[in-house]
N, C-alpha and C positions, 0 to 999 in steps of 0.2 A: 594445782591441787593442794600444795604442801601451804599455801597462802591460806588457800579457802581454810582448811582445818584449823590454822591457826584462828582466820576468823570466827568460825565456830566455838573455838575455845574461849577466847575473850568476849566475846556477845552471848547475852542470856536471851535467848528462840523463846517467845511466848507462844500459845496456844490461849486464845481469848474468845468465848461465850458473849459477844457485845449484847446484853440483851437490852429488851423496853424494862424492865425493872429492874435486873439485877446484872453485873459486867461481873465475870467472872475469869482468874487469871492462872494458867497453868505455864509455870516455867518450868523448862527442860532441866530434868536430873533433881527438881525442889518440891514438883509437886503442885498443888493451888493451892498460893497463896494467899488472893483477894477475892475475897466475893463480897462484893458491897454494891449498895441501889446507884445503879445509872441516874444519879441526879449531881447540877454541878449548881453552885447558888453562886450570882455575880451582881455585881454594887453598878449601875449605870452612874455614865457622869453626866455635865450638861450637854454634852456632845457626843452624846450619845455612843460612846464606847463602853466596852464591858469589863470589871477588873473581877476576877476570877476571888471569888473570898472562901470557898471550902468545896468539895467536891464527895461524892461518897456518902458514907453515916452519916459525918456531922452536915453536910449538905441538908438531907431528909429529913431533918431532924426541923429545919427551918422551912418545911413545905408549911404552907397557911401560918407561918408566924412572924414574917417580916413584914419591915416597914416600907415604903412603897418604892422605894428608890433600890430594893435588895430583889432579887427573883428570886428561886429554886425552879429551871431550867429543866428538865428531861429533854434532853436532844434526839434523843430514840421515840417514833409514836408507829406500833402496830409492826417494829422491826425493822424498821428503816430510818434513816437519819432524816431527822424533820429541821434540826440546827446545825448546819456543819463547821461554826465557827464555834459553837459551846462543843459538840461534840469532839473536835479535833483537839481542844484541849483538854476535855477528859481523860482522853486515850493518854496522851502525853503525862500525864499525872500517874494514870496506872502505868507506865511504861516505866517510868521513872522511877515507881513505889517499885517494881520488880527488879531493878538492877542489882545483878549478883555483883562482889568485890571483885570480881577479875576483866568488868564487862568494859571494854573500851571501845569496842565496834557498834554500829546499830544493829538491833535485833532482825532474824527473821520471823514474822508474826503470820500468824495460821487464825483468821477467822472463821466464827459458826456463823452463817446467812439464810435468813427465810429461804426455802426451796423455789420460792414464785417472784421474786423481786426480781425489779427492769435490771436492762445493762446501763442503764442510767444510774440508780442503784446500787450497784456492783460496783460502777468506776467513785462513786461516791465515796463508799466505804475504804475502796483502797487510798485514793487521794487522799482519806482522813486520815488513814496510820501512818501514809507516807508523810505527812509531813507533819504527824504526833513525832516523828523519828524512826522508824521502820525502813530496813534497809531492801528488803525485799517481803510483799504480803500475798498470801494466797487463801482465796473462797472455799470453804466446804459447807456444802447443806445442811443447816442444823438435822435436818430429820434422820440423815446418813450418820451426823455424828452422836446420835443422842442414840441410834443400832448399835454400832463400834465401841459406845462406851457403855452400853448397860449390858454388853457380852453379845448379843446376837451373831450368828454363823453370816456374816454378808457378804463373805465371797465365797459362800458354797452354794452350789444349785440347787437351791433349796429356796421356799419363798418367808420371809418372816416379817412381820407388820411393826412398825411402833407408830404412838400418835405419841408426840412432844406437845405439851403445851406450856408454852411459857407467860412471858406476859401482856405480851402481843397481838402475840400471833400461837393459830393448831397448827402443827404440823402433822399428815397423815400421811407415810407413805409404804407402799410396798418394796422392799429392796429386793435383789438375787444375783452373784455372781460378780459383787461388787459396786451394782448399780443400781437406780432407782428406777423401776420397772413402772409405777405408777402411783402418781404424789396429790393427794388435796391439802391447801393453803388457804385457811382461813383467817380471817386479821380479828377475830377473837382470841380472848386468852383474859389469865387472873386479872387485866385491869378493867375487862368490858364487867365481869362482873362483880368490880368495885363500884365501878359506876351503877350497875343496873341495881344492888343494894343501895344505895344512897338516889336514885330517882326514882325505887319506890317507896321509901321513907318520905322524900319529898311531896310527891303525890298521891301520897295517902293523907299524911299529918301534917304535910304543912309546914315541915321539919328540916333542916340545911345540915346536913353532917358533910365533916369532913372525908379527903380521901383516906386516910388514915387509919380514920375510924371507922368506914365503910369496911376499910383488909381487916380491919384486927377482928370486928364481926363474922366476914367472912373467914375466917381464919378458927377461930375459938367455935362460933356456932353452926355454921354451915354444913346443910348437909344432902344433899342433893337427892338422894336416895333412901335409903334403911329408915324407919322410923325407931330412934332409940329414946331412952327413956330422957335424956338431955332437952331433943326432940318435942318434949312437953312444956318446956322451961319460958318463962316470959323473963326476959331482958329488958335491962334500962338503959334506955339510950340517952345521951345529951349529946344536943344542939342549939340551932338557934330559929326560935319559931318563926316566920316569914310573915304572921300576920301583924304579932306586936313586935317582932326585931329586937328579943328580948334572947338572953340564954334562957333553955329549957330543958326536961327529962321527960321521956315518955316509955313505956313499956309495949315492946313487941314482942311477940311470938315466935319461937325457932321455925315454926311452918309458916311461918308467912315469907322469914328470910329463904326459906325452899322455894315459896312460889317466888320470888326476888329473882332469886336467880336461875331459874327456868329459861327464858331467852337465851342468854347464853350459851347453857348446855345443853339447850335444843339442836343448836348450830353444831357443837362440838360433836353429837350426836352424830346426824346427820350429814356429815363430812365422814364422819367415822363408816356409813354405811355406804355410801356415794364411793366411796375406795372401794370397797366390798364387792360393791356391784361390776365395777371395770377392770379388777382383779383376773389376769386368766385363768381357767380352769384347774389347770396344772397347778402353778402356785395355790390357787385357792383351796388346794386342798392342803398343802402342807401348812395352811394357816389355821386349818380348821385343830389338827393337830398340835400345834405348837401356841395358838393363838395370840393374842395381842398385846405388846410388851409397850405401857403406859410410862413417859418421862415426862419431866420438867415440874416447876413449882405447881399450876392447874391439875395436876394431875394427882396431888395430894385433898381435894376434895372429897369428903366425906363422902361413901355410898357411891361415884362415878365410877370405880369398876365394877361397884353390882350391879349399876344402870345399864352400862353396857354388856356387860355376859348379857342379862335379860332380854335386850333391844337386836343384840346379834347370833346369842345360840353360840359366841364361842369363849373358851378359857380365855381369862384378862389377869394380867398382870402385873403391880405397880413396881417401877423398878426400887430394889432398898434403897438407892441414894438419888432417888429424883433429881432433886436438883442438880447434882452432878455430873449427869450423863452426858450432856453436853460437852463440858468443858473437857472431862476425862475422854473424852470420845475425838477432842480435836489436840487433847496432850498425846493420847498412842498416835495420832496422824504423825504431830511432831515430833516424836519415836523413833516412824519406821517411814524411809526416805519415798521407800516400793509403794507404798501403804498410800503415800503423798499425790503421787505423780496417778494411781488408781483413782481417786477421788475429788482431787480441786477441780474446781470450777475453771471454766475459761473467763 
């Protein structure tokens, strides 16, 4: 006992949000630290090995602008490890950017994980931190921790809903009493509909934009719902036209980027009612009451909680620090010991 504590003292406990866009890091007693885009860029040689050359910001920074022999990597696709040799050295960078002065143990690290991912999956993700350096890791369900950090009552018998959507993946689950009573996991989120702005750009005009430039659109113009007076604005876009393979600039419409991205939030919709429907009675009513508590970076879309009150008939609300809720959600886990051993995963 008197060992363990010691280890505890000298190792800094992270709490890590691994997500498909953004890694997000809470260390014990500091706070979150890092939240920077889950991309790593690496220099191949002739033999085909990888040398790690920036990771983070300055990584993304280098998406669509190297030269052929350099990547920018995303190891994460849809919330699950798609690279486990780029992604384990990620981990290890942010584990390393979090080292307090006094850390001389390896950490105990507390990840957030899709609710629907294999134990294939699962053993994946810990093999990754174990040997980023982690002395011991344990799973919580993003959807439970994104309850826990944006305040939700989830160990009281009460039923309360959040839908997380990150970059991935929706999370939709109903929790009560500590646990998740009933979860829809769709592998949508803010990157499908980067994509789905940039292939309808392409297949209307002809037109090749980058990922980049697809988010910052979605980002500044997007609006899924509410018709505002922004909403009338025509935009200029550059890229590069695919018929002459030239750079170009063309002008879109903010309702066209509505209809853009439609599919997606048809899904996110849709998931969202699909819970609704398999909801028990019981709970269903305290959610009618309390209604639906919206997290993650997706969830900052324009007009998606008045689409939904609309589409469901109940109160929606986005939480103040989205993006957060996560992380914060898996730093109280790494907090409260009780809190721990209620929620990880097996």
């Amino acid at each position: 006992m008197f060992f363990q504590s010691i280890m505890n003292y000298f190792s800094s406990d992270l709490a890590i949000d691994l997500g498909t866009a953004n890694t997000l890091v809470y260390v014990k007693g500091r706070g979150v630290i890092i939240n920077e885009p889950s991309v790593v860029a690496v220099k191949k040689d002739s033999k085909g090995g990888k040398k790690v050359l920036a990771v983070g910001k300055e990584a993304k920074e280098m998406v669509g602008r190297t030269p052929g022999n350099i990547e920018a990597i995303k190891p994460l696709k849809d919330g699950v490890i798609a690279d486990f040799e780029v992604n384990e050295r990620m981990l290890r960078y942010f584990i390393k950017k979090s080292k307090g002065k006094h850390s001389i143990f390896k950490p105990r690290i507390i990840i957030a994980v899709p609710h629907g991912i294999t134990q294939v999956e699962k053993k994946a993700v810990k093999e990754s931190a174990i040997d980023a350096g982690a002395r011991d890791v344990y799973l919580v369900e993003e959807p439970m921790a994104a309850a826990i950090g944006s305040g939700l009552p989830v160990q009281d018998a009460v039923g309360s809903m959040v839908v997380d959507i990150g970059g991935g993946t929706t999370e939709v689950a109903i929790i009560s009493l500590g646990g998740i009573v009933h979860s829809v996991s769709v592998r949508v989120g803010g990157n499908k509909m980067d994509a789905s702005i940039a292939g309808y750009i392409k297949k209307k005009y002809s037109v090749l934009i980058g990922e980049g430039t697809a988010e910052k659109i979605k980002i500044e113009y997007g609006n899924v719902y509410s018709a505002e007076e922004m909403e009338q604005a025509n935009i200029a876009i550059k890229g590069i036209d695919l018929i002459t393979g030239v750079p170009t600039s063309i002008d879109i419409s903010t309702e066209e980027i509505r209809e853009a991205l439609k599919d997606p939030i048809n899904i996110i919709v849709a998931s969202v009612k699909d819970a609704l429907e398999q909801t028990p009675p019981e709970l269903a009513s305290d959610i009618v009451g309390s209604g639906i508590m919206l997290t993650g970076g997706g969830s900052l879309s324009r007009g998606l909680d008045q689409l939904l009150k609309k589409e469901t008939g109940l109160p929606v609300v986005v939480y103040e620090d989205a993006l957060f809720a996560v992380v914060r959600g898996v730093g109280m886990i790494l907090d409260n010991i009780d809190l721990l051993s209620e929620v990880t995963m097996e």
